[in-house]
C-alpha positions as CSV (number, residue, x, y, z in Angstrom):
1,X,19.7,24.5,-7.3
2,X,19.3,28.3,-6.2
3,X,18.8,31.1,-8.8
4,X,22.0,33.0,-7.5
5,X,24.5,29.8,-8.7
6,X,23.4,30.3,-12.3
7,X,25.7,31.8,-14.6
8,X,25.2,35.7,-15.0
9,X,23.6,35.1,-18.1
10,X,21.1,33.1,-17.2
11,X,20.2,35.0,-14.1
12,X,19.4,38.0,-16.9
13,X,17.2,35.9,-18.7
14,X,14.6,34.5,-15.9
15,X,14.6,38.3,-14.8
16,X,13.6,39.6,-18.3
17,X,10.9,36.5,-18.3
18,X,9.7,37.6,-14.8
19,X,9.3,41.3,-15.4
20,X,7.2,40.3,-18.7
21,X,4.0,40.9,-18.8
22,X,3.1,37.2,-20.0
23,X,5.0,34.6,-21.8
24,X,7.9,35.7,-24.1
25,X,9.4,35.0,-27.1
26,X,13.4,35.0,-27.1
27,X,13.2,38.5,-29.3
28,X,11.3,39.8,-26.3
29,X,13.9,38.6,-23.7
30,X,16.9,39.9,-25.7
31,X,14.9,43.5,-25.8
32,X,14.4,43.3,-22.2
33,X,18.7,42.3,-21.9
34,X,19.1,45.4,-24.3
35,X,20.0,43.0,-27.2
36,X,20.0,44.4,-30.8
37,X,17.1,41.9,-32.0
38,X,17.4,43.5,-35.2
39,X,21.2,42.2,-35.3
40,X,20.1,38.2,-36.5
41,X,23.7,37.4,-35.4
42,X,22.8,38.9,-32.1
43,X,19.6,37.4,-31.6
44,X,20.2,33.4,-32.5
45,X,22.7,32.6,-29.9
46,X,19.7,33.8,-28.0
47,X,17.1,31.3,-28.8
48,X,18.7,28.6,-26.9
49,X,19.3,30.0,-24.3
50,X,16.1,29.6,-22.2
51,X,16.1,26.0,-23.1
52,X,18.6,24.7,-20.0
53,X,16.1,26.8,-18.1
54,X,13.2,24.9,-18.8
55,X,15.1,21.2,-18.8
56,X,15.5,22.6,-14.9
57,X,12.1,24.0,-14.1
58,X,12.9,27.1,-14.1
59,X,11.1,28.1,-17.0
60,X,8.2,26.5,-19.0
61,X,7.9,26.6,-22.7
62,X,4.9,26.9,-24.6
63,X,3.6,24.8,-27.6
64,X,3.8,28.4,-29.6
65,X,7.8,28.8,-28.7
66,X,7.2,31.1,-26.0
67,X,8.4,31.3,-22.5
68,X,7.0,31.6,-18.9
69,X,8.2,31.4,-15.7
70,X,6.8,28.2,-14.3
71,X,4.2,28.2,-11.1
């Protein structure tokens, strides 16, 4: 499956992971989508959100909850 068919919002999120500097934690990917992380309502619906990304490959998840893109 290509990048480009993913929905919008997931397109965001593997660029926010990409342009870390190392693996993420969902408060760091919702900074990087210009998320108010400070907002809990804001940031929960986030947590999940990487998780379709990683049942696909896209994205590998740490033991510690973080995120990486996988190589």
């Amino acid at each position: 499956m290509e990048e480009t068919t993913f929905p919008r919002d997931y397109q965001r999120i593997l660029a926010a992971v990409r342009e870390a500097a190392g693996p993420v934690e969902a408060r760091q990917v919702g900074d990087g989508l210009g998320i108010d992380v400070s907002v809990r309502a804001e940031l929960e619906p986030l947590r999940g959100k990487p998780v379709p990304l990683v049942d696909r490959g896209w994205l590998r998840k740490l033991p510690d909850g973080r995120f990486t893109i996988r190589v």
